[in-house]
C-alpha angles and dihedrals in degrees: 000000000000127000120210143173108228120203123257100288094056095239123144125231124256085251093048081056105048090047082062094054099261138280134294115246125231098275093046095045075060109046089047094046096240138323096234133091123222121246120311141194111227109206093173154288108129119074087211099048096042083063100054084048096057086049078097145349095258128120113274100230115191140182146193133235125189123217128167101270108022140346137263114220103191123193118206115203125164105310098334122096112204119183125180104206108213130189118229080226093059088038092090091160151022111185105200110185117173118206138179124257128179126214134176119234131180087342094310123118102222121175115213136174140265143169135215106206129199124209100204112196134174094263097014153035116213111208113215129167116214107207128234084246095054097030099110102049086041095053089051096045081065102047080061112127086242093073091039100111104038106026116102116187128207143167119225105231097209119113118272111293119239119246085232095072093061116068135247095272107055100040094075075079097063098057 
């Protein structure tokens, strides 16, 4: 696993991309539906990531981005692009457990919902939450082929969370 700064844009360098195995072309971004994982929240795992993320006290979005032989998860924090490059061959496990959460909207209690998903690596394990809004395409970025061979799902059998035990700055994702 490799650990770069990115520029300003966020774009990775033609070596960066090679390390991961190269691009995909157009047709096979489609026929794949896409290489890119929706918005995630990073909770830890990575020093140099955790301290870009106390830079401020906003959320650590993440996302996730295919290539042929590994995977970029890239951080965004103020004005500072972070990306872990990651092998498919060092990525042993995802843990990808979907729980219940219960919210209250316009005066409605809905339950959606949510994942808590696990990177395990050889000499890590990288924490992320996938949100109740960007649950589906989530879900179906995992089931990717690209995950076939190291992704474990689960549902967490508790009853239903209350929208009251997550702060202020992640619920905005439950809605």
């Amino acid at each position: 696993m490799e650990i770069v700064e990115l520029g300003y844009g966020g774009k990775l360098r033609s070596k960066w991309v090679e390390y991961s195995g190269g691009g995909y072309n157009l047709v096979e971004k489609i026929k794949l539906r896409g290489i890119g994982s929706p918005r995630l929240i990073y909770y830890g795992g990575l020093s140099r990531f955790d301290v870009v993320s106390n830079r401020s006290n906003d959320t650590n979005y993440v996302n996730i981005e295919l290539f042929r032989a590994g995977l970029a998860l890239r951080l965004k924090k103020e004005d500072l692009f972070v990306c872990a490059l990651i092998p498919k061959a060092d990525l042993q496990e995802v843990d990808f457990e979907t729980f219940k959460i219960k919210i209250y909207y316009n005066g409605k209690e809905i339950v959606k919902s949510a994942a808590r998903i696990s990177l395990l690596l050889e000499s890590h394990k990288i924490d992320l939450l996938l949100g109740a809004a960007y649950y589906k395409p989530g879900l179906a970025f995992f089931k990717k082929t690209f995950f076939e061979n190291s992704i474990s799902f689960r549902i967490d059998p508790s009853p239903p969370m209350d929208e009251n035990g997550f702060d202020a700055g992640i619920f905005e994702l439950f809605i």
